[in-house]
Wavefront OBJ file of the C-alpha trace (Angstrom):
o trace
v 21.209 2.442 -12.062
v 23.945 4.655 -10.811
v 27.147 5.996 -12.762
v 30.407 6.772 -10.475
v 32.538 9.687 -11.746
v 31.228 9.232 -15.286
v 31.805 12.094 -18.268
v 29.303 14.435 -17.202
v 30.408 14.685 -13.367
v 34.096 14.667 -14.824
v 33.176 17.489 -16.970
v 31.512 19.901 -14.580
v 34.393 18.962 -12.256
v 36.883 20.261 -14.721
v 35.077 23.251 -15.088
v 34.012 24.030 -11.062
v 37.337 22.911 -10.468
v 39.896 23.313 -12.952
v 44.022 22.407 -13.177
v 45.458 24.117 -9.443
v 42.298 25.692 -8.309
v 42.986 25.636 -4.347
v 39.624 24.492 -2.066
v 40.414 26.451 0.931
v 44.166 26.264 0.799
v 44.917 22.674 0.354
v 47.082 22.458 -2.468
v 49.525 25.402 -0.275
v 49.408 23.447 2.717
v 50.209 20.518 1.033
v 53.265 21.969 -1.047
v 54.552 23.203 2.742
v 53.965 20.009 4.019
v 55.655 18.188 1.398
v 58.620 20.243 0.728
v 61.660 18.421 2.274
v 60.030 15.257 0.850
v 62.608 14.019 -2.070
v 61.335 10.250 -2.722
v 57.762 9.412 -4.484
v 54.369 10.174 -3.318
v 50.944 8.592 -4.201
v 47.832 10.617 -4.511
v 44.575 8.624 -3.976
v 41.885 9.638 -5.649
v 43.907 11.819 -8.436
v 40.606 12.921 -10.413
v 41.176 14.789 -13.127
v 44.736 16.342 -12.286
v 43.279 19.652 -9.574
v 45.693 18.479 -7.159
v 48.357 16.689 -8.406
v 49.518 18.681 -11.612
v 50.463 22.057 -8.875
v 52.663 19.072 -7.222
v 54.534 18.110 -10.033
v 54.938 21.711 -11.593
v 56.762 22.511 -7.835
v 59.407 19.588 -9.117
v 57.789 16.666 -6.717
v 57.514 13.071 -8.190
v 53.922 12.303 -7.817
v 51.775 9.173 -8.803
v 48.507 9.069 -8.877
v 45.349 6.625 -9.029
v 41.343 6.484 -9.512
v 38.986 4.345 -10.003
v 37.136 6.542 -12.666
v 38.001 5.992 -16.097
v 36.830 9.012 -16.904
v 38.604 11.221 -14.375
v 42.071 9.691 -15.306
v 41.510 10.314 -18.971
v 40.926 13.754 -18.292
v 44.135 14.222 -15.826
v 46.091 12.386 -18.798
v 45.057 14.748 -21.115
v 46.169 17.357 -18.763
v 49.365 16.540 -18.077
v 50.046 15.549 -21.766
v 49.317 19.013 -22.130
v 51.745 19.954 -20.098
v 54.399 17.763 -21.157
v 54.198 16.001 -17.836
v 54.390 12.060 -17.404
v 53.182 10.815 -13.685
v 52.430 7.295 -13.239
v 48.531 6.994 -13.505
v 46.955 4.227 -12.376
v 43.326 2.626 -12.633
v 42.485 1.286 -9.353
v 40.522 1.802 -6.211
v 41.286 2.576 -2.601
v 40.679 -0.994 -0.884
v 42.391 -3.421 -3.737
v 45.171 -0.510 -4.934
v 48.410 -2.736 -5.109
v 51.619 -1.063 -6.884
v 55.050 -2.824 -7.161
v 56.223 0.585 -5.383
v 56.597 2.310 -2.058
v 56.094 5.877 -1.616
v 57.546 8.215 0.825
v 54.554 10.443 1.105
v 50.743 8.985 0.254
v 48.235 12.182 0.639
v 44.547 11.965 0.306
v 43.150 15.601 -0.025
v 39.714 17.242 -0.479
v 37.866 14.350 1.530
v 38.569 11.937 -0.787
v 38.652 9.364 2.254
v 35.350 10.163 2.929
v 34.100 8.415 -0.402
v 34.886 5.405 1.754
v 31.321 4.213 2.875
v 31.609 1.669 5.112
v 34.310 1.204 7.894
v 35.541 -1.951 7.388
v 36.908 -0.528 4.090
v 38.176 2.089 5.803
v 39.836 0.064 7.845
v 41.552 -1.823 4.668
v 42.222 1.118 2.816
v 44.621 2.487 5.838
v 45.972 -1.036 5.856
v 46.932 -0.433 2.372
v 48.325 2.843 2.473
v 50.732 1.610 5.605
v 51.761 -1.615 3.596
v 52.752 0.679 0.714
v 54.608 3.572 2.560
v 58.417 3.358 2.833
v 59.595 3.023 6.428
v 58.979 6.606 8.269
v 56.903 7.578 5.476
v 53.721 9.998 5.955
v 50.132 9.769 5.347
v 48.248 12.814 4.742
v 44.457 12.663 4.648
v 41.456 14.869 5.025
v 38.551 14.523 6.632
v 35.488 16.714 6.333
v 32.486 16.768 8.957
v 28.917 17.757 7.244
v 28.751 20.748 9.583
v 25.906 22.583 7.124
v 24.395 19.031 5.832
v 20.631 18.817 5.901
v 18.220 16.511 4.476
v 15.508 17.889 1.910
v 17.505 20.427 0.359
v 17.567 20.375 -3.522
v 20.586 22.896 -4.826
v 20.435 23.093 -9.227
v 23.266 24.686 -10.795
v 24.631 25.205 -14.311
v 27.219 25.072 -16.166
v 27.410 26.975 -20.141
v 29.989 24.644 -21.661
v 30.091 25.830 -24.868
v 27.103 28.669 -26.668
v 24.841 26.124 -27.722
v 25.599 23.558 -24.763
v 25.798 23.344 -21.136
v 25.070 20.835 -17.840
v 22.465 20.744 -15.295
v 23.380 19.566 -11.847
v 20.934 18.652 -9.062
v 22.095 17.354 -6.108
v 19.000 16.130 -3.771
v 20.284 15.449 -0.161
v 18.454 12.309 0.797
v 19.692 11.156 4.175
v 21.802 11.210 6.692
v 22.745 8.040 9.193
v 23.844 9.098 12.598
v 24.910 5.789 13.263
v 26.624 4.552 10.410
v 27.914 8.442 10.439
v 26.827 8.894 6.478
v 25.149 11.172 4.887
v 23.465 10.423 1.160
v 22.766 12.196 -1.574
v 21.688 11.873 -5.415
v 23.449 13.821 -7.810
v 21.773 13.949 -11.539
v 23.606 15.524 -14.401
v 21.993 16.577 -17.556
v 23.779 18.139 -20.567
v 21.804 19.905 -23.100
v 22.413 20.640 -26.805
v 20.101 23.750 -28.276
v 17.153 23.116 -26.016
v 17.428 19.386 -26.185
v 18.667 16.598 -23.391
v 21.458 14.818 -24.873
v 22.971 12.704 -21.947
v 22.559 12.065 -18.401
v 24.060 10.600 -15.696
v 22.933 9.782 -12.155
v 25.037 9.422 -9.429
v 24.920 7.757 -5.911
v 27.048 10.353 -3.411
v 27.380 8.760 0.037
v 30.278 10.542 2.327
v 31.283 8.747 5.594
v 32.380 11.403 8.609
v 34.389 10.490 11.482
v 35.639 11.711 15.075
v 38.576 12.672 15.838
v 39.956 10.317 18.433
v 38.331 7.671 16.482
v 40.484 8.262 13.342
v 43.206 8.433 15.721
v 42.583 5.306 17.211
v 42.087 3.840 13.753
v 45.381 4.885 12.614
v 47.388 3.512 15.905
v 45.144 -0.024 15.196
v 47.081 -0.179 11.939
v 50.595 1.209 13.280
v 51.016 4.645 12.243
v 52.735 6.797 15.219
v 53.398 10.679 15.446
v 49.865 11.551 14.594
v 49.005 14.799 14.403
v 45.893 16.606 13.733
v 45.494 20.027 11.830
v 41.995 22.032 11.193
v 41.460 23.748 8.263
v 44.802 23.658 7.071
v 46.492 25.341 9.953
v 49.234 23.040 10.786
v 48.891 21.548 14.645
v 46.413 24.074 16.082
v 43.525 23.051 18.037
v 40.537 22.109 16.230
v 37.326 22.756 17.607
v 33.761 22.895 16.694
v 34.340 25.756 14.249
v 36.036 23.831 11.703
v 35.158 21.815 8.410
v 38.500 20.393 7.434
v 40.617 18.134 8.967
v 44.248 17.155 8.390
v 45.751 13.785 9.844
v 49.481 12.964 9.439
v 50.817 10.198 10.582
v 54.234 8.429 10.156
v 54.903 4.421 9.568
v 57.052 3.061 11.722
l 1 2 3 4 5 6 7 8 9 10 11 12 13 14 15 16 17 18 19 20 21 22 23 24 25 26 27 28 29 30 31 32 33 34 35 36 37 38 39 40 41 42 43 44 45 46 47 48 49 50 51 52 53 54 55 56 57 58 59 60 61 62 63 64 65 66 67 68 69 70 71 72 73 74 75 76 77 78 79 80 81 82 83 84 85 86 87 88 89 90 91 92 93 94 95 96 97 98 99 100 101 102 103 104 105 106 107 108 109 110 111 112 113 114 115 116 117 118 119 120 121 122 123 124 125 126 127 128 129 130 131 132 133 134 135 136 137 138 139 140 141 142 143 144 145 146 147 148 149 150 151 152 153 154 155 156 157 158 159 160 161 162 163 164 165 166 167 168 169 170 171 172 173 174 175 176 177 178 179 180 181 182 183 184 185 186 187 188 189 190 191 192 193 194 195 196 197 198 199 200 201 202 203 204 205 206 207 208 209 210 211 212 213 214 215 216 217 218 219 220 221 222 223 224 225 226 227 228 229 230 231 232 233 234 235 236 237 238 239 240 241 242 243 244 245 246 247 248 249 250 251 252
């Protein structure tokens, strides 16, 4: 019933969010956070290329892997355009399994969030520590769904071309105070001179979490030196004013 990160939703993101277009400052904090880092580093959840193609233009040797077909053909396009050549690779965050290590593995945007249930969660940070180079860092965000509210139905869209363009409705559906997840159904619809053409529907279900429990979740697995930054000031005290935030955290 549901697509995941099909064409359409690949599309619209390439448009909304196109080749180094910062959210809030991530891809700058990032580049300062990574700039003494001289081995490889993974991103999970590469999408089309937002993210990672600023990384490599700044000279860092970046991987990258998702589990959308559709996403990776886009940020291969994009790089070929570029003339760059990162490892991409098809794969998901709980089975991801690369003959490599990695100095740095960052997660940004929320990508973690995708996650929807905890034991996956759980795995996933297994998997990041089992493929991180002794002292190597993990770099994740988290966002909390501080303005999230059931019943609200937002349309938008999107002139791709002067005959075409997409139609997004995202319907927020639920939200699970115990599970900590909030669901919502996002239907694209592209249309071609007045007539519907193609259509996907996806499934969006984010996953929040505290603080000291992703804390405690990261020491469970081993990571030490954790540190916690909101909204992409490094180290400064969150507090109920903020969205965004940053874990590091260093293998032993």
């Amino acid at each position: 019933m549901f697509d995941s990160y099909g064409p359409l939703c690949t599309e619209v993101y390439d448009f909304t969010k196109p080749i180094g277009y910062s959210i809030n400052g991530d891809i700058e904090y990032y580049l300062e956070r990574l700039s003494h880092t001289k081995g490889k580093i993974l991103e999970a959840a590469v999408g089309s290329g937002r993210f990672l193609i600023p990384l490599l233009e700044q000279g860092l040797d970046v991987d990258g892997f998702d589990s959308s077909s559709a996403m990776l053909d886009s940020c291969q396009k994009h790089c070929q355009e570029r003339h760059l050549t990162p490892q991409l690779y098809k794969a998901d965050f709980v089975n991801f399994s690369f003959n490599q290590t990695y100095e740095a593995i960052v997660v940004p945007t929320g990508s973690f969030c995708l996650i929807e249930s905890l034991d996956d969660s759980q795995q996933t940070l297994l998997n990041f520590y089992h493929h991180l180079e002794k002292g190597g860092r993990l770099i994740v965000d988290l966002a909390l769904p501080i303005d999230w509210q059931a019943g609200t139905v937002d349309t938008s869209t999107f002139s791709t071309s002067a005959n075409e363009g997409i139609l997004l409705e995202s319907k927020s559906i639920a939200i699970d105070w115990v599970k900590q997840t909030t669901l919502s159904y996002l239907t694209y619809e592209k249309w071609r001179d007045g007539k519907l053409v193609a259509s996907e529907l996806q499934k969006f279900c984010m996953r929040w979490y505290g603080l000291a429990e992703f804390k405690n979740l990261l020491e469970k697995i081993g990571f030490t030196a954790i540190a916690c930054s909101p909204d992409y000031q490094y180290n400064q005290k969150p507090s109920t004013n903020h969205s965004i935030f940053t874990f590091e955290a260093i293998k032993k």
